[in-house]
Backbone of each chain as ProteinMPNN parsed JSONL, in Angstrom:
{"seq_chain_A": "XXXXXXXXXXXXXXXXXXXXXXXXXXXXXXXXXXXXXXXXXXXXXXXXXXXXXXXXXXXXXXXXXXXXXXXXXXXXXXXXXXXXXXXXX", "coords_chain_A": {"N_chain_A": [[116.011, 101.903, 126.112], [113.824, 103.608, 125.022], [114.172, 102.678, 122.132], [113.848, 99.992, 122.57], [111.12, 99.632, 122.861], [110.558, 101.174, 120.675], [110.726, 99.608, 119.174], [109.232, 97.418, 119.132], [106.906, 98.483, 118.551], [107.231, 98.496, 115.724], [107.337, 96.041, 115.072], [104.836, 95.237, 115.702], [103.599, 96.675, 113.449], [104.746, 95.606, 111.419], [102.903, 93.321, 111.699], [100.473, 94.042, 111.878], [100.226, 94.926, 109.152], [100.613, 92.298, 108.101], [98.011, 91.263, 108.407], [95.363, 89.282, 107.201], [92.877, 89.815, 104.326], [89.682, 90.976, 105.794], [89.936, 90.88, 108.487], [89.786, 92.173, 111.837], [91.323, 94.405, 111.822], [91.503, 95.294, 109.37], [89.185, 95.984, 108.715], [88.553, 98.051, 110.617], [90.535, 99.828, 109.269], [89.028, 100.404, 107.248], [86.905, 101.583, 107.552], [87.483, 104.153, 108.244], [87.556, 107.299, 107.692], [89.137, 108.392, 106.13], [89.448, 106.48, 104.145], [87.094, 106.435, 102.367], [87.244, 108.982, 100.879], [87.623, 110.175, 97.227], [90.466, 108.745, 94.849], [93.742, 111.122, 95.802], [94.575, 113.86, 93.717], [97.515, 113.763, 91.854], [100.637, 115.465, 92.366], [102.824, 115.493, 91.196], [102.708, 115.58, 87.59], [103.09, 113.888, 84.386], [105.418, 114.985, 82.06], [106.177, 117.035, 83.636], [109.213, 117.89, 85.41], [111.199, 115.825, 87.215], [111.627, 116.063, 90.58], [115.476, 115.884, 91.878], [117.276, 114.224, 94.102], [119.048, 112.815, 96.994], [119.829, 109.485, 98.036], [120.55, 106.782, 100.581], [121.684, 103.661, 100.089], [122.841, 100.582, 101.058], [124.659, 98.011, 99.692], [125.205, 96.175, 101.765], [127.95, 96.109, 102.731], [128.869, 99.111, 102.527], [127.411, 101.899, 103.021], [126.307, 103.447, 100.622], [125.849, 106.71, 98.666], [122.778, 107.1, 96.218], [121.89, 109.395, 93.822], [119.343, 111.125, 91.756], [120.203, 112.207, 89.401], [122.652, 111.212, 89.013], [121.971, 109.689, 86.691], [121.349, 111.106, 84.984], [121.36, 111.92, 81.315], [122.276, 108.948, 81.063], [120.558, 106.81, 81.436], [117.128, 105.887, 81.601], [115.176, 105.796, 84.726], [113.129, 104.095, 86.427], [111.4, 104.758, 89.133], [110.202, 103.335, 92.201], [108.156, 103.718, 94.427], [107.468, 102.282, 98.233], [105.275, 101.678, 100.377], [106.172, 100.398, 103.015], [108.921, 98.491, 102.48], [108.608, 95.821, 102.889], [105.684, 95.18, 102.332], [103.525, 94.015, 99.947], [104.074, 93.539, 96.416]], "CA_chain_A": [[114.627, 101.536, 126.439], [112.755, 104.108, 123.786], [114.517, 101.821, 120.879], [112.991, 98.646, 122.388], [109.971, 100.203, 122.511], [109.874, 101.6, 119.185], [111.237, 97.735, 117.983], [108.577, 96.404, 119.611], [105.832, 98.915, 117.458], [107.552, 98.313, 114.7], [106.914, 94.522, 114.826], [103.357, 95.938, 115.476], [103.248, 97.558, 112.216], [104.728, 94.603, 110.755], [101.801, 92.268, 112.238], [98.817, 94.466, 110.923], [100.162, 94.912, 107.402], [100.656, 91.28, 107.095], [97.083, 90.255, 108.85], [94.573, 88.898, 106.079], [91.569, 90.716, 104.756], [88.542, 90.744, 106.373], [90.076, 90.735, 109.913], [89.313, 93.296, 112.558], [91.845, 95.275, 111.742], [91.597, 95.951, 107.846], [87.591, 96.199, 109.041], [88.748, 99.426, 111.276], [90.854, 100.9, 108.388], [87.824, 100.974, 105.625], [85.73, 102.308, 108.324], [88.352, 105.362, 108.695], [86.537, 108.493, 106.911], [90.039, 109.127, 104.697], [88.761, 105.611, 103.145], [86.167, 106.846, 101.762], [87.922, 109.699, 100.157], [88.16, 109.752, 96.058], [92.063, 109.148, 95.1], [93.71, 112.444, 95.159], [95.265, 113.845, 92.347], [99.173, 113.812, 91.709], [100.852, 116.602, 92.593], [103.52, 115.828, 89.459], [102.098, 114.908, 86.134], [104.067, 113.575, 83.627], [105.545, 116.112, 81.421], [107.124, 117.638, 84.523], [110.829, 117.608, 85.63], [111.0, 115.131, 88.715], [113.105, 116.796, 91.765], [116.484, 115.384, 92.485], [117.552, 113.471, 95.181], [120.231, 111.877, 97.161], [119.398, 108.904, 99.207], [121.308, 106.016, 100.767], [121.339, 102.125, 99.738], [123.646, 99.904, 101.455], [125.073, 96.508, 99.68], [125.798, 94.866, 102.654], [129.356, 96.281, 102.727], [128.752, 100.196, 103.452], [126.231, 102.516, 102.826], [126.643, 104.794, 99.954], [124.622, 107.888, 98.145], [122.36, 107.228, 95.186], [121.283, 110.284, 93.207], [118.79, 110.879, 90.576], [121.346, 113.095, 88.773], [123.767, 109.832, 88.488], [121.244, 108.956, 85.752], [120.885, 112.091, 83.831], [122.086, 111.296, 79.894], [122.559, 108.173, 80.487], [119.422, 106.076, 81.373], [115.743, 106.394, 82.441], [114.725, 105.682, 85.712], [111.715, 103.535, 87.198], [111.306, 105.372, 90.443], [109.295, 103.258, 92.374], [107.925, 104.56, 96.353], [106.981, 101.602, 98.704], [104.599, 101.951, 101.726], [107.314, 99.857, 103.352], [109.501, 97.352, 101.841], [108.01, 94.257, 102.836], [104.497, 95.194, 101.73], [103.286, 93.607, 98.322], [104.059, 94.632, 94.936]], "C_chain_A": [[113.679, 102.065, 125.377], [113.195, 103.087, 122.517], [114.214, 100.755, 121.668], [111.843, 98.803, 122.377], [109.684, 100.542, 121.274], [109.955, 100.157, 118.145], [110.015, 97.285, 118.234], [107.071, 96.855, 118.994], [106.497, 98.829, 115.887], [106.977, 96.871, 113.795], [105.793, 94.823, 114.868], [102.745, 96.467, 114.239], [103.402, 96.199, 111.433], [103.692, 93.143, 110.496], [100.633, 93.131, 111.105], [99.265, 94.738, 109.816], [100.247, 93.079, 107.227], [99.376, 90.797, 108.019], [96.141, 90.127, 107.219], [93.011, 89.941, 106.117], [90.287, 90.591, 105.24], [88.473, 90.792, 107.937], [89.934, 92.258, 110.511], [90.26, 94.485, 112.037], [91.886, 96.246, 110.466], [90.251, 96.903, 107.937], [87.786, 98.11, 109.403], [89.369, 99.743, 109.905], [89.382, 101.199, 107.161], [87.129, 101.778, 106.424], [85.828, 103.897, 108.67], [87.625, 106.299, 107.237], [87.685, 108.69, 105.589], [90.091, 107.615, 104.014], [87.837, 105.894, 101.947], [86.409, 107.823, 100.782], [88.154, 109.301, 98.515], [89.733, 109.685, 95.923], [92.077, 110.625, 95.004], [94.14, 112.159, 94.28], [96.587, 113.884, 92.519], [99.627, 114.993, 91.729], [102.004, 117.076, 91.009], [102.914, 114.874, 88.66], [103.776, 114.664, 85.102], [104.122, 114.756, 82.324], [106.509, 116.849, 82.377], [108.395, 117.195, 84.579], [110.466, 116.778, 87.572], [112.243, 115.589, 89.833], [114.377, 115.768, 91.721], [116.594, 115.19, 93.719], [118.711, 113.008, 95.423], [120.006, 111.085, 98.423], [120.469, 107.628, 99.179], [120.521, 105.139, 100.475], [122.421, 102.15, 100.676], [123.655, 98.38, 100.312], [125.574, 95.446, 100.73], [127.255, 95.188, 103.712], [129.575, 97.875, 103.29], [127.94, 100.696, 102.9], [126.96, 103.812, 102.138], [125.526, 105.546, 98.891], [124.283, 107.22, 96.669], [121.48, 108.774, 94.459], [120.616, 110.428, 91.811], [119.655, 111.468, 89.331], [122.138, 112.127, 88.187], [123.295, 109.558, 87.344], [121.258, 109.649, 84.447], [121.646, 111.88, 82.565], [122.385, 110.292, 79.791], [121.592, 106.35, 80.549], [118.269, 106.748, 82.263], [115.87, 105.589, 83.837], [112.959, 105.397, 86.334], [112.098, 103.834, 88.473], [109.849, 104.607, 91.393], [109.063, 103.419, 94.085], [106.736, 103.099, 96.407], [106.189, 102.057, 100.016], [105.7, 101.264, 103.022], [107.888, 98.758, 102.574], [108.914, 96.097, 101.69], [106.449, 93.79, 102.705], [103.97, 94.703, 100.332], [103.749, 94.127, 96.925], [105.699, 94.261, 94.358]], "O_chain_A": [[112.857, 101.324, 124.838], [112.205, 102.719, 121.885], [114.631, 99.981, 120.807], [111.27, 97.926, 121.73], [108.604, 100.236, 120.767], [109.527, 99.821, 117.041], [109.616, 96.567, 117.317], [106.163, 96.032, 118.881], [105.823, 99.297, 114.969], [106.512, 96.656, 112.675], [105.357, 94.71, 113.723], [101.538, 96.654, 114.082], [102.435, 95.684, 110.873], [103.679, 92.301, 109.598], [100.195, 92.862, 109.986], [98.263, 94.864, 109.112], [99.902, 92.627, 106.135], [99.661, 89.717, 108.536], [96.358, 90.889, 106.278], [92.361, 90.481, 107.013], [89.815, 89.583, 104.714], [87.435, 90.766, 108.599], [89.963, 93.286, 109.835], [89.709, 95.574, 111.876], [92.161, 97.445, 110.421], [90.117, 98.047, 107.502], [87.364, 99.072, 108.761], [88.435, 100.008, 109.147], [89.071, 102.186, 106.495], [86.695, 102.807, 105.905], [84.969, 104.664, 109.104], [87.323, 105.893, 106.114], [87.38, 109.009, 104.439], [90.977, 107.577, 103.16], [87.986, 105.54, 100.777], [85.82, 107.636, 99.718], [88.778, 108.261, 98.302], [90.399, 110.389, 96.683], [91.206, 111.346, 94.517], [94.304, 111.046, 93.78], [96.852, 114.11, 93.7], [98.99, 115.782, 91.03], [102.09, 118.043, 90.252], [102.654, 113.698, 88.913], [104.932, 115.084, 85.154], [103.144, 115.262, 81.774], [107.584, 117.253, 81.935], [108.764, 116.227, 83.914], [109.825, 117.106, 88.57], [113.46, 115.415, 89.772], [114.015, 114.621, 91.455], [116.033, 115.95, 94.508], [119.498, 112.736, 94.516], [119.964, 111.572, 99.553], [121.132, 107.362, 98.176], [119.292, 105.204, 100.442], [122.94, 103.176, 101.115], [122.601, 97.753, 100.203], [126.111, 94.345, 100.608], [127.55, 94.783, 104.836], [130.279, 98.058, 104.284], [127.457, 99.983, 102.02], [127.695, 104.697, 102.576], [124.54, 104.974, 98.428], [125.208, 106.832, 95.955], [120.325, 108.974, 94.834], [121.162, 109.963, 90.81], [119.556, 110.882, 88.253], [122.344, 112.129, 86.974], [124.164, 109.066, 86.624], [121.212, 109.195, 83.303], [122.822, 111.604, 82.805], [122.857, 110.003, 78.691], [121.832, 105.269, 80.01], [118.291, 107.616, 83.135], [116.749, 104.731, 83.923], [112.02, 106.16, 86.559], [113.06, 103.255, 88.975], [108.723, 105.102, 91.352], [109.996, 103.169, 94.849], [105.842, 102.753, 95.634], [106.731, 102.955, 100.661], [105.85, 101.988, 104.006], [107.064, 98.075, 101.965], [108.748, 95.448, 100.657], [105.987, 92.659, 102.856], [104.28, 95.558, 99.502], [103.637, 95.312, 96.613], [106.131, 94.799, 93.338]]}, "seq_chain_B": "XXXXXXXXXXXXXXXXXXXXXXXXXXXXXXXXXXXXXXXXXXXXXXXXXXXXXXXXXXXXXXXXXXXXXXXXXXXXXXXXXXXXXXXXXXXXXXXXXXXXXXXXXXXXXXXXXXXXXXX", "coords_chain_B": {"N_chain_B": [[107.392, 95.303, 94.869], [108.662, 93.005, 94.346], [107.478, 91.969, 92.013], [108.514, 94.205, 90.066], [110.938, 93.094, 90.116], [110.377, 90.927, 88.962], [109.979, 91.65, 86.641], [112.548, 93.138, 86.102], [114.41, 92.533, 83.814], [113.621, 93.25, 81.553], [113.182, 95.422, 81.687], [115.645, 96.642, 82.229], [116.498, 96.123, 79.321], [115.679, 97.844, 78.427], [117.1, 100.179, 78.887], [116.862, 101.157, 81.519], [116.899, 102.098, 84.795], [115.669, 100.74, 87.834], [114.726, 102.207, 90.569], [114.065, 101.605, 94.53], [111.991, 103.467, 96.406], [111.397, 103.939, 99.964], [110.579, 104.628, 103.557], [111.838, 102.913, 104.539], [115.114, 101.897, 106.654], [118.429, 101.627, 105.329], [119.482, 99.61, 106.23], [117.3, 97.714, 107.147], [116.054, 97.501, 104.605], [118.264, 96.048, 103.177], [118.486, 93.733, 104.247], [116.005, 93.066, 103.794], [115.938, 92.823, 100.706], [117.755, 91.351, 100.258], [116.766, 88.47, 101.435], [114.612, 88.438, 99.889], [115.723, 88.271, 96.913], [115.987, 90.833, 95.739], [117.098, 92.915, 93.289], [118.017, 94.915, 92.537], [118.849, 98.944, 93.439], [117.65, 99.644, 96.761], [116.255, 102.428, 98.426], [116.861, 104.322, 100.934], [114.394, 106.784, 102.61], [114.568, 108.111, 105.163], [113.259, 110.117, 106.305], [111.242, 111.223, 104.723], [111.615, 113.154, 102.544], [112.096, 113.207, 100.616], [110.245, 111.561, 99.359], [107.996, 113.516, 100.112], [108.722, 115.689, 98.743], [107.645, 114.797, 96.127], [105.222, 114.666, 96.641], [103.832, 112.808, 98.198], [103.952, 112.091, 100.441], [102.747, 110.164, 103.66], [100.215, 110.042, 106.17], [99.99, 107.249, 108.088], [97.672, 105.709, 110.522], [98.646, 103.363, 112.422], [97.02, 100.691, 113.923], [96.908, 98.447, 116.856], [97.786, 96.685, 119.629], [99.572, 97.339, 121.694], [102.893, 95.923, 122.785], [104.482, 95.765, 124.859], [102.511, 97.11, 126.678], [100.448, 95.894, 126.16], [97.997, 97.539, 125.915], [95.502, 99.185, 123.909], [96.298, 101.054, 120.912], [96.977, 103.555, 118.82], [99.457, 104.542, 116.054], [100.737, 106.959, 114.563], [102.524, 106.709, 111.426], [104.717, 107.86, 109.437], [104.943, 107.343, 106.036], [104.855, 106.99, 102.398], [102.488, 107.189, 99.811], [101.922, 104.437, 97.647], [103.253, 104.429, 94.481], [104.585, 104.752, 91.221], [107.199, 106.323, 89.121], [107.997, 106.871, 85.848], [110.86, 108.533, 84.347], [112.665, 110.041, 82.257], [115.923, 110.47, 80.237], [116.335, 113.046, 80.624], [115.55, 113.74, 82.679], [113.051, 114.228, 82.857], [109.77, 113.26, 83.818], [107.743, 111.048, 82.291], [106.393, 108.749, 82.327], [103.54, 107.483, 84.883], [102.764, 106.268, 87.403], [99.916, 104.753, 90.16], [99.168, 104.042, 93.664], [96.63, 101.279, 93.746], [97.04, 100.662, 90.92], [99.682, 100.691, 91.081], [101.608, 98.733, 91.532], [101.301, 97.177, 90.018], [103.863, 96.633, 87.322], [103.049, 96.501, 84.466], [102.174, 99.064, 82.894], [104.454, 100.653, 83.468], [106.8, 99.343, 82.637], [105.542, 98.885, 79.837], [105.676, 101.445, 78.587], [108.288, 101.894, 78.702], [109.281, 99.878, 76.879], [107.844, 100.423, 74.543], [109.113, 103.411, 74.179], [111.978, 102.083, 73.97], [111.339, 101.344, 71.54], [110.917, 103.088, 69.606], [113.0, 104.983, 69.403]], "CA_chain_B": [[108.835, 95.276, 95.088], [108.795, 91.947, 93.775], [106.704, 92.634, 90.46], [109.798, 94.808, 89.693], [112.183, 91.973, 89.874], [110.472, 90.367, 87.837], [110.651, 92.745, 85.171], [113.648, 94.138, 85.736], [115.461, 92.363, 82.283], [112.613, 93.634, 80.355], [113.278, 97.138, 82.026], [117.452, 97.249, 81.871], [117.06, 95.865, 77.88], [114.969, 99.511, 77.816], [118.109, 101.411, 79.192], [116.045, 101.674, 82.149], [117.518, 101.612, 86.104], [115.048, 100.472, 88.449], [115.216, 102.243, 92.251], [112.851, 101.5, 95.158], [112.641, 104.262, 97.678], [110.82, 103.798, 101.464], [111.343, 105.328, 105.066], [112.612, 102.025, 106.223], [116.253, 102.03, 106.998], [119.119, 101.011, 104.386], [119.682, 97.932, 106.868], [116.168, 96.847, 106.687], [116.196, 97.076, 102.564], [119.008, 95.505, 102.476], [117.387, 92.594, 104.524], [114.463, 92.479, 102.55], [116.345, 91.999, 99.287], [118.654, 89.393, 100.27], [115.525, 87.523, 101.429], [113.427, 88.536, 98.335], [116.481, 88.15, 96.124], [115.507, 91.963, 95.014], [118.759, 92.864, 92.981], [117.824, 96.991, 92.176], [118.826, 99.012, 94.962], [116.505, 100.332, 97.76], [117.089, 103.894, 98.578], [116.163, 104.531, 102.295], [114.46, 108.107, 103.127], [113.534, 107.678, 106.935], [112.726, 111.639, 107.409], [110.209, 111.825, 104.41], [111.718, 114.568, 102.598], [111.973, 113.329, 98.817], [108.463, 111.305, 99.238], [107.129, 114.705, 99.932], [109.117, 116.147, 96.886], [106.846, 113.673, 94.89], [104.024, 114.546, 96.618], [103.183, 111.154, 98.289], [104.337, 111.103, 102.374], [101.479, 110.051, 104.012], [100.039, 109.519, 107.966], [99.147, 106.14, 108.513], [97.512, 104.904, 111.405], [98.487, 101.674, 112.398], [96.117, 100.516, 115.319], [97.116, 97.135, 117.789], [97.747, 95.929, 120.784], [101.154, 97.662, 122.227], [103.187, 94.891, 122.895], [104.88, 96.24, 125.649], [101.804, 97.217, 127.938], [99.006, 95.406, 126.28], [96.76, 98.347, 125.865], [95.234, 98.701, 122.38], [97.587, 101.981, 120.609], [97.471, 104.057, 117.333], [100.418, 104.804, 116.367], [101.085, 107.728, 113.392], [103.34, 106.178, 111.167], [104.819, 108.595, 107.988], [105.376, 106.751, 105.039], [104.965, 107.066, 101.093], [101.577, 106.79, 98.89], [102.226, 103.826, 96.668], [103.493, 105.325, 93.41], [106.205, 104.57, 90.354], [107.178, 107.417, 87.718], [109.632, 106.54, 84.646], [111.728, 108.867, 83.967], [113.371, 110.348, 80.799], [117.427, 110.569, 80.368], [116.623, 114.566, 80.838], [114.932, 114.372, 83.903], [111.016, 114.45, 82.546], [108.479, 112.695, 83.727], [107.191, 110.218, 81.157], [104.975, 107.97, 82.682], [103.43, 107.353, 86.436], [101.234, 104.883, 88.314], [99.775, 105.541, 91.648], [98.104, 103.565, 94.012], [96.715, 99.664, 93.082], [97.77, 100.401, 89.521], [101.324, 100.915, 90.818], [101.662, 97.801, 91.96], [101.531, 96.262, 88.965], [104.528, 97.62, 86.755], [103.181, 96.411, 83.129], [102.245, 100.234, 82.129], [105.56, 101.336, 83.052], [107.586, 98.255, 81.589], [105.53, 98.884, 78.057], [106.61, 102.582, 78.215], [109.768, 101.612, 78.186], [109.466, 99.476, 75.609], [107.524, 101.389, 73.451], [110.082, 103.974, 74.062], [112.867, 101.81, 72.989], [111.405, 100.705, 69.946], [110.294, 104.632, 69.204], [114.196, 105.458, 68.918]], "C_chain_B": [[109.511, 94.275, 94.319], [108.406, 91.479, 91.957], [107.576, 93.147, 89.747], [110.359, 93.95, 89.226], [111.879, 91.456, 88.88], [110.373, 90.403, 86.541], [111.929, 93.327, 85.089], [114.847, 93.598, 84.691], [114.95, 92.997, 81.824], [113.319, 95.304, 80.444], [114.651, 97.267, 81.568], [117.262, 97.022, 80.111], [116.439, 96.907, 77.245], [115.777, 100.345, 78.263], [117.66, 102.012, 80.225], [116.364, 101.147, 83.775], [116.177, 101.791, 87.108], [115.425, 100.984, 90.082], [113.959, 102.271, 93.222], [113.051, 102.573, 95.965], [111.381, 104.059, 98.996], [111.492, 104.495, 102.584], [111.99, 104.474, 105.46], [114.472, 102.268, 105.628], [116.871, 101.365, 105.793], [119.558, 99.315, 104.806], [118.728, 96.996, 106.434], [115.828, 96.281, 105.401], [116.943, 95.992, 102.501], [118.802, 93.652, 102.981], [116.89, 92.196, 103.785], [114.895, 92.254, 101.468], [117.125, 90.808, 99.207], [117.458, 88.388, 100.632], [114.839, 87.141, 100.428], [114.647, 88.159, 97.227], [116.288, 89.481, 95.413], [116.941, 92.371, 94.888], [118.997, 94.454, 92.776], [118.089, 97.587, 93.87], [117.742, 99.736, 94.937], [116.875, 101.217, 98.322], [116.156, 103.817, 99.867], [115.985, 106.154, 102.325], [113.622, 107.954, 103.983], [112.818, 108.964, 107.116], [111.647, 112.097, 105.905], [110.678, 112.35, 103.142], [111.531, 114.346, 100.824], [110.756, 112.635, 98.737], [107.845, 112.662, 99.188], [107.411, 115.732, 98.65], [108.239, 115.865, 95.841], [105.842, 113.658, 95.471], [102.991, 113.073, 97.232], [103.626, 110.492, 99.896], [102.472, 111.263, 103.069], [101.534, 109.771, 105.605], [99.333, 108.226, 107.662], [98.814, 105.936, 109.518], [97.489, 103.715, 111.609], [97.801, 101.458, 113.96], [96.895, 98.631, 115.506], [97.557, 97.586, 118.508], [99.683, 96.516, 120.795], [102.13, 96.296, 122.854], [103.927, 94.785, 124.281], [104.2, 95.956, 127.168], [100.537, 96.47, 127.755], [97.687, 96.358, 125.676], [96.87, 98.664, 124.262], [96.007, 100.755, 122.179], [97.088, 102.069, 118.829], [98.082, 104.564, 116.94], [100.734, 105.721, 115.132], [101.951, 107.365, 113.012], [103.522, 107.71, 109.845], [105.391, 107.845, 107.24], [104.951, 107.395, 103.82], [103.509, 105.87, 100.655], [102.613, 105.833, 97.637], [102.443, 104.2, 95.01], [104.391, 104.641, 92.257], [105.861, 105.704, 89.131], [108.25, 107.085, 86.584], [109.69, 108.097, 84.635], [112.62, 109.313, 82.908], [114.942, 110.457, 81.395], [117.634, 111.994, 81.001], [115.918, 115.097, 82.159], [113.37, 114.34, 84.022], [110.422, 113.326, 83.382], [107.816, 112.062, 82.607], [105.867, 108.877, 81.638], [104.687, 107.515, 84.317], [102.39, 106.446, 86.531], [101.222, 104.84, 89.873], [98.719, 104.715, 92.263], [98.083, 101.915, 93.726], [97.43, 99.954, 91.912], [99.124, 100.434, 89.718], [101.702, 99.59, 91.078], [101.727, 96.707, 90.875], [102.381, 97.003, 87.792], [104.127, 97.612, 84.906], [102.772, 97.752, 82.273], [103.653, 100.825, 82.194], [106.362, 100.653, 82.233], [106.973, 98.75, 79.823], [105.784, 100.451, 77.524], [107.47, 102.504, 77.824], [110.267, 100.847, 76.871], [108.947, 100.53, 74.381], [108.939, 102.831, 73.242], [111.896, 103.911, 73.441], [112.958, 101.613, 71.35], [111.481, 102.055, 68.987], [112.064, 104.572, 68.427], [115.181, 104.498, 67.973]], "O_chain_B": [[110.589, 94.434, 93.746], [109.015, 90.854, 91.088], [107.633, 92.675, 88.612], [110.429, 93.816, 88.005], [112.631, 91.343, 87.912], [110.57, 89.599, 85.63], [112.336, 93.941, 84.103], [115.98, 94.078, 84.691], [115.704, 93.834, 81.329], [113.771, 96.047, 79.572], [114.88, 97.954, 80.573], [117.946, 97.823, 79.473], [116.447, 97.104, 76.03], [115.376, 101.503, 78.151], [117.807, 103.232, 80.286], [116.138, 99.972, 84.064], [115.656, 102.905, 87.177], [116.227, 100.351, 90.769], [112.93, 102.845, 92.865], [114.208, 102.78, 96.332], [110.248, 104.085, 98.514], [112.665, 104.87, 102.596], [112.725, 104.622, 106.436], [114.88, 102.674, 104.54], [116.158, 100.599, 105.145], [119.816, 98.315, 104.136], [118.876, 95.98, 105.755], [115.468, 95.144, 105.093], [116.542, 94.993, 101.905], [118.94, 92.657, 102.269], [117.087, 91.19, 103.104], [114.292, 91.331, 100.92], [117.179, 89.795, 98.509], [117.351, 87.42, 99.88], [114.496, 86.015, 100.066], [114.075, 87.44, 96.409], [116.444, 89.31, 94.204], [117.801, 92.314, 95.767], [120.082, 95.026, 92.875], [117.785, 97.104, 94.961], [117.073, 100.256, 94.044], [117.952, 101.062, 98.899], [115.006, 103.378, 99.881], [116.961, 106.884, 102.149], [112.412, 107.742, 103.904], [111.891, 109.042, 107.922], [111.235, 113.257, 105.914], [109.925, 111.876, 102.291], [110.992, 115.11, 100.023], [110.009, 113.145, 97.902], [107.167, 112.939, 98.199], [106.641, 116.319, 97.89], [108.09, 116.553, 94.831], [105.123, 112.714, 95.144], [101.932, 112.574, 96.851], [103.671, 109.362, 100.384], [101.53, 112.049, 102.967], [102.534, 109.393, 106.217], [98.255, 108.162, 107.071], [99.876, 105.848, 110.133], [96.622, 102.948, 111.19], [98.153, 102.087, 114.958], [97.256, 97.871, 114.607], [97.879, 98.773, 118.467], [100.64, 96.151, 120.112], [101.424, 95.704, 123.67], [103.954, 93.674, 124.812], [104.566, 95.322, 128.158], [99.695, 96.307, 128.637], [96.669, 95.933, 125.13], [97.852, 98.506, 123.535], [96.145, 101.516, 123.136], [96.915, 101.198, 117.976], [97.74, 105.726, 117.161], [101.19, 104.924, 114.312], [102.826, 107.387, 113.878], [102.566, 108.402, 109.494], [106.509, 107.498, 107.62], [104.588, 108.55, 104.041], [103.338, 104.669, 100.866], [103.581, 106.231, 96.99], [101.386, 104.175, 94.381], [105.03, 103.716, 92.757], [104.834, 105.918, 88.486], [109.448, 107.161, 86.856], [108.712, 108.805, 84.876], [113.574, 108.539, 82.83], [115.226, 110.514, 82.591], [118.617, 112.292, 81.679], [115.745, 116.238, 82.588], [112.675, 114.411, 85.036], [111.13, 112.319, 83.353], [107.228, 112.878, 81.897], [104.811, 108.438, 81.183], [105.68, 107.198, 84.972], [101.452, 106.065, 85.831], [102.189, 104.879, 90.633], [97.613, 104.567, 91.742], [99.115, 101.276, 93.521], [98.556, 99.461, 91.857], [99.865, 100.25, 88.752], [102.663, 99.478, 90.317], [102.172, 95.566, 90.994], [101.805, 97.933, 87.228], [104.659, 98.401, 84.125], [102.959, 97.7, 81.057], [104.104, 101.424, 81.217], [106.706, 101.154, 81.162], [107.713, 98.916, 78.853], [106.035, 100.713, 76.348], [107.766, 102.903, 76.697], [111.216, 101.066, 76.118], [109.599, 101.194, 73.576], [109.53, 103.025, 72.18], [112.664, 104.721, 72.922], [113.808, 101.652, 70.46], [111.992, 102.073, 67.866], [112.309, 104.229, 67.271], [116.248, 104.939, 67.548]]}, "name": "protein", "num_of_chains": 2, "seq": "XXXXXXXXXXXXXXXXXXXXXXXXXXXXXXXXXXXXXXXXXXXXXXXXXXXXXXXXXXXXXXXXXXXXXXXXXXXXXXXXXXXXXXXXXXXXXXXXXXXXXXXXXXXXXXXXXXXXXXXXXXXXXXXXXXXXXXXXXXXXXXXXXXXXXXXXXXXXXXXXXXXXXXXXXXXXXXXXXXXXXXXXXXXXXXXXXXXXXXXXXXXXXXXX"}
């Protein structure tokens, strides 16, 4: 019952990111005080060492570990962080 | 997510591996790319923990209509400030974009180039 419930805010989440702008709902977020806010600043600058990690992907087939480490000596890495997946960009 | 894709020759012919990371689930990614045709993988971190590494988990409020009971609901979501950082072979930090500008990858893509041509 709590996992159809949480499916069922999920699809909720999925609704107000994809409504269009100008509608009530985008209206309420500008209106939210941490709108208004300048960006912050970045906590890492470039020049720094970026933490390591180990997070799962799946292909379809099973779900196995990617680590930033896998990379080290032998290519760079575009690291890029989504608000959720199916958001723009 | 998509912006990516469609750089990502430009990016691999810079020696350069493209990974997305989000809270949603490795299922859901893997959804969304077979749909999107997104070919880089999507690293799932549901509990936060390397977004906050990087400085970038965030509270969203998402406000509607509970679907359930009807009654209007804001619901704290934790996700990840929009971001991308390249990456050096040694681990560095070389170039970042945060926010609208991340969203569009052509500063990191001409890093990379510039970086190939450098060596």
């Amino acid at each position: 019952m709590k996992r159809a419930h949480s499916t069922a805010l999920m699809l909720l989440v999925a609704a107000a990111l994809t409504v269009p702008a100008g509608s009530g709902l985008r209206a309420q977020s500008s209106n939210n005080a941490q709108a208004q806010k300048p960006p912050e600043p970045m906590k890492l600058k470039v020049g720094d060492i970026a933490p390591d990690f180990t997070l799962l992907t799946t292909d379809g087939q099973g779900v196995k570990p990617i680590s930033l480490h896998d990379y080290k000596g032998k290519k760079n890495v575009a690291l890029a962080f989504y608000v959720f997946a199916f958001t723009g960009g | 997510m998509k912006a990516f894709q469609a750089n990502l020759q430009k990016l691999e012919a810079s020696d350069t591996q493209v990974l997305g990371v989000s809270v949603d689930t490795p299922f859901s990614n893997h959804k969304f790319a077979e749909e999107n045709s997104v070919t880089f993988p999507l690293l799932s971190d549901p509990d936060g923990k390397t977004i906050d590494d990087y400085g970038l988990l965030r509270t969203m409020n998402v406000k509607g209509k509970d679907a359930v009971t009807g009654q209007e609901v804001s619901v704290p979501i934790k996700t990840a400030r929009r971001a991308t950082f390249l990456i050096d072979k040694d681990g560095k930090i070389i170039e970042e974009s945060v926010d609208r500008e991340a969203v569009d990858p052509t500063k990191i893509v001409e890093a990379c180039e510039r970086r190939r041509l450098g060596k």
